[in-house]
C-alpha positions in Angstrom: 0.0 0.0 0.0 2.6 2.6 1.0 4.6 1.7 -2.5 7.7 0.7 -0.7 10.4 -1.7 -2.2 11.4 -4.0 0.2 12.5 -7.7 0.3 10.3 -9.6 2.9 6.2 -9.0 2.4 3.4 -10.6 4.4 0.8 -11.6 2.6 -2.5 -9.8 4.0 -6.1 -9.8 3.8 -7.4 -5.6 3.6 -11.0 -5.7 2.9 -11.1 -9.0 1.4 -8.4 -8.8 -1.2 -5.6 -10.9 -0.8 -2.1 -8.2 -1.1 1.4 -8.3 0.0 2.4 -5.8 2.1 5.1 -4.5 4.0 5.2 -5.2 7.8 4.1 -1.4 8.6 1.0 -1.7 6.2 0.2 -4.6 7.6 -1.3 -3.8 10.3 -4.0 -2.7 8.6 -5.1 -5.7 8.1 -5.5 -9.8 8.9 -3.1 -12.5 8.3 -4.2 -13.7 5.0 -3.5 -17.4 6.7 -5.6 -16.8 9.2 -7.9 -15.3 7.5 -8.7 -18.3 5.2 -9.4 -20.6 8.0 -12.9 -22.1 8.6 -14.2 -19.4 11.0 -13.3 -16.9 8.0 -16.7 -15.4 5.7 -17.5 -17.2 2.6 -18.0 -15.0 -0.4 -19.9 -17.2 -2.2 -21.9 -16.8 -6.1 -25.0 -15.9 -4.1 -23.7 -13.2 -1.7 -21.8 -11.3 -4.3 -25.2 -11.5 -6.6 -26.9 -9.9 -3.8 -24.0 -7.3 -3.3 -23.7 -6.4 -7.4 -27.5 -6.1 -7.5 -28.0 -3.7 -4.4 -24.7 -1.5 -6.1 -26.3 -1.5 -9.1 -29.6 0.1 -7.4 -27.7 2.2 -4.9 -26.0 3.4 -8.5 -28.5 4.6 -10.8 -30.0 7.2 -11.3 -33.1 8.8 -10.1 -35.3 11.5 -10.8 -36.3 13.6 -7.6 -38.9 15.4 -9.3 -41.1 12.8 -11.0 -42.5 11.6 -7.3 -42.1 14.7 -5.4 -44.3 17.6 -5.8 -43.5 21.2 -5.6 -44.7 23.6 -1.9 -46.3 26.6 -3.2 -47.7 29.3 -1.4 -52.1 28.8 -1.8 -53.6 31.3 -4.6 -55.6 33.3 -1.9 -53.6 33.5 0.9 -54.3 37.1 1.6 -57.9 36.2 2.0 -56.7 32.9 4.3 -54.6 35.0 6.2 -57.3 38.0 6.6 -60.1 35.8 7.6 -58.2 33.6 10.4 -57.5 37.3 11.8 -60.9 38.4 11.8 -61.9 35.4 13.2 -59.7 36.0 16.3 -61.3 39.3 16.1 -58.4 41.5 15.8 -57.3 44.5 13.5 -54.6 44.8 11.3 -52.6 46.8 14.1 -53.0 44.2 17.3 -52.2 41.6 14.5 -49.2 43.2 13.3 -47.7 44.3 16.8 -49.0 40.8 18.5 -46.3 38.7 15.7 -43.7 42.1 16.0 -44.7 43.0 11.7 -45.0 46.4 10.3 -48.8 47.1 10.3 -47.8 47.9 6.0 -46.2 44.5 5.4 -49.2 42.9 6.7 -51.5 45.0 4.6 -49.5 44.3 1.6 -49.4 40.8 2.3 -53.2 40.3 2.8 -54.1 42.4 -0.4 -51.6 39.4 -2.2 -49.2 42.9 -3.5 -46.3 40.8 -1.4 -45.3 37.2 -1.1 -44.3 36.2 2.7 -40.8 34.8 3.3 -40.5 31.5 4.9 -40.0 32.7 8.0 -42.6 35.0 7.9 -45.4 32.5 6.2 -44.2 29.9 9.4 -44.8 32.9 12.0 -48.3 33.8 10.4 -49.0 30.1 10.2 -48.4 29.7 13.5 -50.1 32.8 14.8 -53.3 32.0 13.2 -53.1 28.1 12.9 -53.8 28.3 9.1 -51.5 26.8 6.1 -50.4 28.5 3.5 -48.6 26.2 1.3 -50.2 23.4 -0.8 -48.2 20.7 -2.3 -48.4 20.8 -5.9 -48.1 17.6 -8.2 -45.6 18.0 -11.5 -48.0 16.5 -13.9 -51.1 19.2 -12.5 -48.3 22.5 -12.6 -47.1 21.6 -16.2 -50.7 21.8 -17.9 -51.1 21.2 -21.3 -53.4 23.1 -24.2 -54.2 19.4 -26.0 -55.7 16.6 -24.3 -53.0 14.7 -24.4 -51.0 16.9 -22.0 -48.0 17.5 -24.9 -46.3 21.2 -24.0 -46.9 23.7 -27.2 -46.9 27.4 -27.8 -50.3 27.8 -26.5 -50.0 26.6 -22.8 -47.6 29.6 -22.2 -49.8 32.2 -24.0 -52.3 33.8 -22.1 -56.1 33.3 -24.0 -58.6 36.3 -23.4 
């Protein structure tokens, strides 16, 4: 292993190969004598099937967005938010100073002009005990204009 040339090698067993190493390197692994004995694992056909096939698996690829979908923020979540508050039967202001939020961003947010960051959708979440996220499937976000869900020129243009 270290690449040393020296007369004498021991002949050593490092993670089931077989080398010949010098008496430093070594110790790094079993006494290929010992090693061979009848106490020692058998590699046989079968076990190193098994092994090949779960590398093989752990190996290919995979595609993380076929099965996941995406987190969005809901359409109306100025509405969601403004009716949870109402329902608690506070204002704007005893909202806004109640979760420590400008009165302004709040008013923006609820009149859907401003899109929450994540730490502020979590805090209003929490405050209210609403969600605002949704998760949203691939196949339902991509759309298509045909029935047959193929992408053209016509599912990006906006019809009137």
């Amino acid at each position: 292993m270290c690449g040393k040339d020296l007369p004498t090698t021991k002949a050593t067993m490092v993670e089931g190969t077989k080398l010949m190493l010098c008496p430093n390197c070594a110790k790094f692994g079993d006494d290929a004598k010992s090693a061979s004995r009848p106490g020692a694992p058998v590699h046989t056909k079968a076990v190193i099937e098994q092994r090949l096939q779960r590398r093989e698996r752990r190996m290919q690829t995979r595609d993380v967005y076929t099965s996941a979908g995406t987190v969005e923020l809901v359409e109306d979540y100025g509405t969601v938010i403004r009716e949870a508050r109402e329902k608690r039967g506070m204002d704007l202001e005893q909202y806004a100073s109640s979760i420590s939020e400008k009165k302004g961003t709040l008013a923006k947010i609820e009149a859907n002009n401003l899109v929450p960051d994540d730490k502020l959708r979590a805090k209003i979440e929490k405050s209210l005990d609403v969600r605002l996220t949704e998760v949203v499937s691939a196949a339902a976000a991509v759309g298509g204009g045909r029935g047959n869900g193929a992408m053209t020129l016509g599912s990006f243009i906006k019809k009137e």
